[in-house]
N, C-alpha and C positions, 0 to 999 in steps of 0.2 A: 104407098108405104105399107110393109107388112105390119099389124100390130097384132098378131096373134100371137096368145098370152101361154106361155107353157106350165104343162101341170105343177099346181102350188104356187104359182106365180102371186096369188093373195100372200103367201109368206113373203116377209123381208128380205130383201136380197143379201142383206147381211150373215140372214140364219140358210140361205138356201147354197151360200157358197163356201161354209162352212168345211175346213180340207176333212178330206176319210183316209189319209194316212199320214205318217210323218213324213215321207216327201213331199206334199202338199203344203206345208206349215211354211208358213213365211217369218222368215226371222228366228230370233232364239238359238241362233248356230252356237253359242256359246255352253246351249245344254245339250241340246240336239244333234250337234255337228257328227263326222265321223271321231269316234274314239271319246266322246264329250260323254260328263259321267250319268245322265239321265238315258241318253241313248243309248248306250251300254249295258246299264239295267236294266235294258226294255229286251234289246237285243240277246240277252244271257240269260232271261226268263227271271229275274230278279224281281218282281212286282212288290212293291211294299207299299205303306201307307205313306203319301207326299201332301205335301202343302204347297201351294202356288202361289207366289204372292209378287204382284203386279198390277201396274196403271189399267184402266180398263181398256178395253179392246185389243190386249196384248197373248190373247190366246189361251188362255186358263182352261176357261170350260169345255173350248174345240180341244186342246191335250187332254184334257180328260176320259172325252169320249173316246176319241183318236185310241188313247190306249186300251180301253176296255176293249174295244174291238180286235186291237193287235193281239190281247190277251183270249180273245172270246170269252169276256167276263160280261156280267148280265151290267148292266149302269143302270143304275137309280139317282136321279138327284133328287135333290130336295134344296129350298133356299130358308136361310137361316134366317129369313128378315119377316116370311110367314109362316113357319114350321115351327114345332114344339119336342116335348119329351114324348109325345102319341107318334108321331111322324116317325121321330127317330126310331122306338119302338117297332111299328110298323114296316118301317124297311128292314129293320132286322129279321123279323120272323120272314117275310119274302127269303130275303137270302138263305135261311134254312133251310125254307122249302126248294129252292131249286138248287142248293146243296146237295138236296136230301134224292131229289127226282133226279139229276139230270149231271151230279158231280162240278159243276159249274162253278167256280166263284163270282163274287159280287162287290163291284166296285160303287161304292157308295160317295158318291159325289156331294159334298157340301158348298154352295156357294154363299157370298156374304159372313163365312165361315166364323169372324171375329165379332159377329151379332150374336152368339151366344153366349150366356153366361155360363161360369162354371160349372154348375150344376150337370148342365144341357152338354157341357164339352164333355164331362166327364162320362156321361151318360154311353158314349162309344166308346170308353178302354177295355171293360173285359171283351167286347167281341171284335175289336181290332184283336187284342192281347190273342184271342182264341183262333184267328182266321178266318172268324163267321164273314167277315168285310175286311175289304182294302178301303182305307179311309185317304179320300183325296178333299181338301180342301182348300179353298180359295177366295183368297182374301186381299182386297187393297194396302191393308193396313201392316204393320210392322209387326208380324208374328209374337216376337220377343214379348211385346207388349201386351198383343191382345189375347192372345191365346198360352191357356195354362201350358205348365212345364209337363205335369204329366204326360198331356197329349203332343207336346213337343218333340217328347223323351223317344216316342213310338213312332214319327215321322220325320222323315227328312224333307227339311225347307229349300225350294228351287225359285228362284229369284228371276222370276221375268221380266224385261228389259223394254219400255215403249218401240216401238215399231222404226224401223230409217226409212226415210223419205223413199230410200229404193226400194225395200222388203213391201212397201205399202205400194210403190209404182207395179211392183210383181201381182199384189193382192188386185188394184184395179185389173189391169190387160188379162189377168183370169176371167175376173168378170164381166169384158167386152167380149171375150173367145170362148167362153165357156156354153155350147147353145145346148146344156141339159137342165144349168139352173144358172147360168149370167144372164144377160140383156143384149144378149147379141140379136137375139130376133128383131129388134126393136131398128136394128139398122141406125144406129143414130151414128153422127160421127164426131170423135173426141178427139181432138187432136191433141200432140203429145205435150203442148204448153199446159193444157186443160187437165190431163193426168199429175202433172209436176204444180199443177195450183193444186190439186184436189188431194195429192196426197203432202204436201205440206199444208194444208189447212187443216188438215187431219190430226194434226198433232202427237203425230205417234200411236192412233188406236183406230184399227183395222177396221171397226164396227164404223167406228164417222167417216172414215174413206168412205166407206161402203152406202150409207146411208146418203151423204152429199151426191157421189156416183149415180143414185138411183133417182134423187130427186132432178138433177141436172140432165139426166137423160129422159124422163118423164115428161120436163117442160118440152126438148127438143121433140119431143115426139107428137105435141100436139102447136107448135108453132115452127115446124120445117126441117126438122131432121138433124140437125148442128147444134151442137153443145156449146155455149159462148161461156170467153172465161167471169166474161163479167156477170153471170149467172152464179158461178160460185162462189164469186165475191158478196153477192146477194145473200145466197143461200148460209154463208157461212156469217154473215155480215153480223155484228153484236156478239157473237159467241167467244168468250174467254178462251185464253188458252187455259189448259188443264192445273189447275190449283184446288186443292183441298183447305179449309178454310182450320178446318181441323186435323188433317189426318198428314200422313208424311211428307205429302209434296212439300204442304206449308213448312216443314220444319227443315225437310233438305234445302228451300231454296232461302231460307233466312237462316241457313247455317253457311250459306254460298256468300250471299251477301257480307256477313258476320265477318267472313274470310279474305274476300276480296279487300275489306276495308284495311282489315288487318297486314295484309298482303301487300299494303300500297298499292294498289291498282282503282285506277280509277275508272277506266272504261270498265273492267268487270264489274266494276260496284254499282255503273249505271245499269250494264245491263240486267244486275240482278234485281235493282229497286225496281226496272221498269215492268221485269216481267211480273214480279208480284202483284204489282200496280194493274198490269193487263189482264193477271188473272183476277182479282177481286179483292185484292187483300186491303182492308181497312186502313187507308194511310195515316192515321194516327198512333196503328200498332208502329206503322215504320219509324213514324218518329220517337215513338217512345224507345227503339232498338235503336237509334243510331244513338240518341244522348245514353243510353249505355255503354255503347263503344267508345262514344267518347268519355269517358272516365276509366273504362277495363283497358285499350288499348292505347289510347293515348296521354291521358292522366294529365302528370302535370309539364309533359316533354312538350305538351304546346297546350295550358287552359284556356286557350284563347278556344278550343274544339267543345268544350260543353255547352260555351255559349253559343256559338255559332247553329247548334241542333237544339238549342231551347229555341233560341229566336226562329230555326226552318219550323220548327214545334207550333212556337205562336203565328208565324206568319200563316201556316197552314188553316189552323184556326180559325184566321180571321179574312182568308180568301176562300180556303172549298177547294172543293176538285171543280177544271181542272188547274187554276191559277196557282194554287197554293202548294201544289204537286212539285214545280220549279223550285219551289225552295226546298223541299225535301235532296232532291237531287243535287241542287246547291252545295247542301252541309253534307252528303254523302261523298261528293268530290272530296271539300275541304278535309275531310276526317280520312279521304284514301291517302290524300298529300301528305300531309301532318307528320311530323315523326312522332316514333313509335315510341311508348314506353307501361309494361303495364307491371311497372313498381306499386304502384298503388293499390293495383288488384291483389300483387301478391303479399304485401304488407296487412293489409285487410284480412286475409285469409288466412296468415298466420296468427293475426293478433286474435279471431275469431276463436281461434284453437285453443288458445293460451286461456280466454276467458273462459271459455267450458271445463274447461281441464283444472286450472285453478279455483273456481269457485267464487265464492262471494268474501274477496280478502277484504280489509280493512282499510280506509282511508289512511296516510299518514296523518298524524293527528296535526304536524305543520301545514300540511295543504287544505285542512278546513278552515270553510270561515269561521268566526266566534261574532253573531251577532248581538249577542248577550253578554251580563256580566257571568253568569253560569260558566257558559262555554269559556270565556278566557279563563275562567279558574282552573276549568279542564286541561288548559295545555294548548286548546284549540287555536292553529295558528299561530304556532308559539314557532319560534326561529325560523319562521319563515322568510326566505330571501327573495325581496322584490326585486325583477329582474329589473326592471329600470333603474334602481339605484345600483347595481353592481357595473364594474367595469364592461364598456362598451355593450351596456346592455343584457350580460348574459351572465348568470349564476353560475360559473364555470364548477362543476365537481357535482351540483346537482342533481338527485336522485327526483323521478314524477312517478316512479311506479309503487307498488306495496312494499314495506320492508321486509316482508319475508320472503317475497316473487323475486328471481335474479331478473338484472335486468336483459330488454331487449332490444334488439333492431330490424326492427321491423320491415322501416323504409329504407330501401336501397337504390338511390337514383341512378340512372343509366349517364352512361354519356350522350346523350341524343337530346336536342332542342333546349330549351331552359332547363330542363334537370342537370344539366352538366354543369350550368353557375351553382343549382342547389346542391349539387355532390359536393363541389369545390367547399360552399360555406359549412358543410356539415362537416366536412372533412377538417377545416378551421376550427369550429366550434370543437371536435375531440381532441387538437392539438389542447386548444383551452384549458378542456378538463387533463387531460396530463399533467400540465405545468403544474394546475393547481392541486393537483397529487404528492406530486413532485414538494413541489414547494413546502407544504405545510402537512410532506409525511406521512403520509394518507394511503390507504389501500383501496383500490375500487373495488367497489361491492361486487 
């Protein structure tokens, strides 16, 4: 077996296969593609300052370089997780200097980009602003969020997209066939089940292809030449799929979830509980998100749905992962079934409104109690109408709000599930109060 090691071979196969132009780049045809609008401004000499913002190993920092090259612009990086106001500083004077020698621009590469605070962001406008640098930066996290508007204002954000199974099956076979920096020397042999585990275990980032590739061919090379699948099952064995605990995954895939449920689907709402589940996500946060849904989306068109994710809530509780996980998915089911209704949500949020907007009105002086002789003198509870002694229970004509607030209506029950009896009695109930308008001459407030 040949196992002679080709120059650089100490570097990672992941940093050594690295593409050196945009036909090399795998995936991203959505920016990249012919006519697509990144490629276009590369191709029309258009360089400006961008931000990249994407899962890791979806190509950031290879386009970076990529283009500094296409440009023959000098690239500097720097990472924002060990760098300061001195760094930043210090790449800028470089860039003058070979400004100044050699007419060159200088592509100043920021990675971990939304690790700096504003100070530090600001720190690059006037010499973006001036051309001293093209400011590329790249970042995991949601632009919008992390990174100030100034430096926003002066870059266009390009949205990179995790890796397909195929774009990543292209990224391996380079690095079997490639004998100036793949592992082709290595003679191993991969067969194509073993590429199609490896780049679905990859989960969409070029780099864990690449890395699992390298560990998998490694082992074959010193127990017989043949990369077995079940090696990558090893190798990749305990690793989450890709979830941010914090940062946008977490919040795309409990917005997916949120939707599924909402959506009535219930296979989508398992598949979203499980992958959050697989990625790391604290299943207590789940429960606490689904007894919200169950109140925002289905209220009172089926109450029998809060309890249902209190009780997956406590069973959870009181079994662990991974027993108590089954109940989580339980009350996810039930809550996708359920019909829909979120009157409730939207009664809440208007009457939320009302109370800010009106202020601190006044109790009516009938709706106080008077537990004193004081307070009866006051008035307090004074013509108050006990709804149980009125006909069938109900104060018909009665006012519960401020006397100086018009009244409202807040809740509006749908026709769906038990809200459709409550529409029907509320709809009685105002019959009620008209009569008794009617009757004894009255104008509703």
């Amino acid at each position: 077996m040949n196992n002679t090691q080709p120059e650089g071979s100490h570097i990672p196969l992941a940093d050594r296969m690295r593409p050196n132009d945009l036909g090399e780049i795998a995936g991203q045809e959505h920016l990249l593609g012919k006519g697509k609008p990144l490629r276009h401004a590369l191709e029309s000499g258009n360089l400006h300052s961008m931000v990249f913002w994407g899962p890791p190993g979806t190509g950031k920092t290879t386009l970076a370089r990529v283009i500094a090259k296409q440009t023959e612009s000098q690239f500097i990086g720097i990472s924002a997780v060990l760098c300061g106001i001195k760094d930043i500083r210090d790449a800028v004077a470089t860039a003058r200097k070979v400004r100044q020698s050699s007419g060159r621009g200088t592509i100043l590469f920021v990675d971990e980009a939304h690790r700096f605070n504003k100070s530090q962001q600001d720190a690059f406008l006037p010499h973006v602003e001036d051309g001293t640098i093209t400011f590329i930066g790249a970042t995991t996290e949601n632009p919008s969020f992390e990174l100030n508007n100034a430096l926003l204002s002066r870059a266009r954000v390009y949205q990179l997209k995790s890796l397909t199974v195929q774009a990543l099956r292209t990224v391996i076979e380079r690095a079997l066939t490639d004998a100036r920096a793949g592992i082709s020397m290595h003679r191993a042999a991969v067969a194509d089940a073993v590429c199609e585990r490896i780049a679905d275990a990859a989960d969409g980032d070029a780099r864990r292809a690449l890395n699992i590739l390298e560990t998998a061919v490694d082992m074959a090379v010193h127990t017989g030449g043949t990369v077995e699948t079940t090696w990558v099952d090893e190798i990749v064995s305990g690793a989450n799929r890709r979830f941010d605990k914090r940062g946008d995954t977490f919040y795309d895939q409990i917005s997916a979830l949120h939707k599924s449920i909402r959506g009535s689907s219930p296979d989508a709402s398992l598949y979203w509980l499980t992958r959050m589940l697989d990625g790391g996500c604290d299943p207590t946060y789940l429960a606490r998100r689904l007894t919200r849904i169950a109140s925002e989306d289905i209220g009172n068109a089926d109450p029998r749905a809060l309890q249902v994710a209190l009780d997956a809530w406590n069973a959870y509780e009181r079994l662990g992962s991974p027993e108590g996980e089954l109940a989580l998915a339980q009350a996810a089911v039930y809550l996708a079934c359920a019909p829909k209704s979120n009157a409730v949500y939207l009664g809440y949020r208007e009457a939320m409104r009302d109370s800010e907007e009106y202020g601190s009105k006044e109790v009516p002086t009938r709706l106080r109690n008077a537990p004193t002789a004081m307070m009866k003198e006051l008035g307090f509870g004074g013509d108050y109408r006990y709804a149980h002694d009125e006909d069938q229970g109900y104060a018909a004509g009665e006012s519960y709000f401020p006397d100086d607030m018009p009244l409202r209506q807040y809740y509006r029950p749908t026709q769906r599930g038990l809200e459709k009896k409550i529409a029907e009695k509320l709809a009685y109930l105002r019959k009620l109060d008209a009569e008794y308008y009617r009757q004894n001459k009255k104008t509703p407030r």
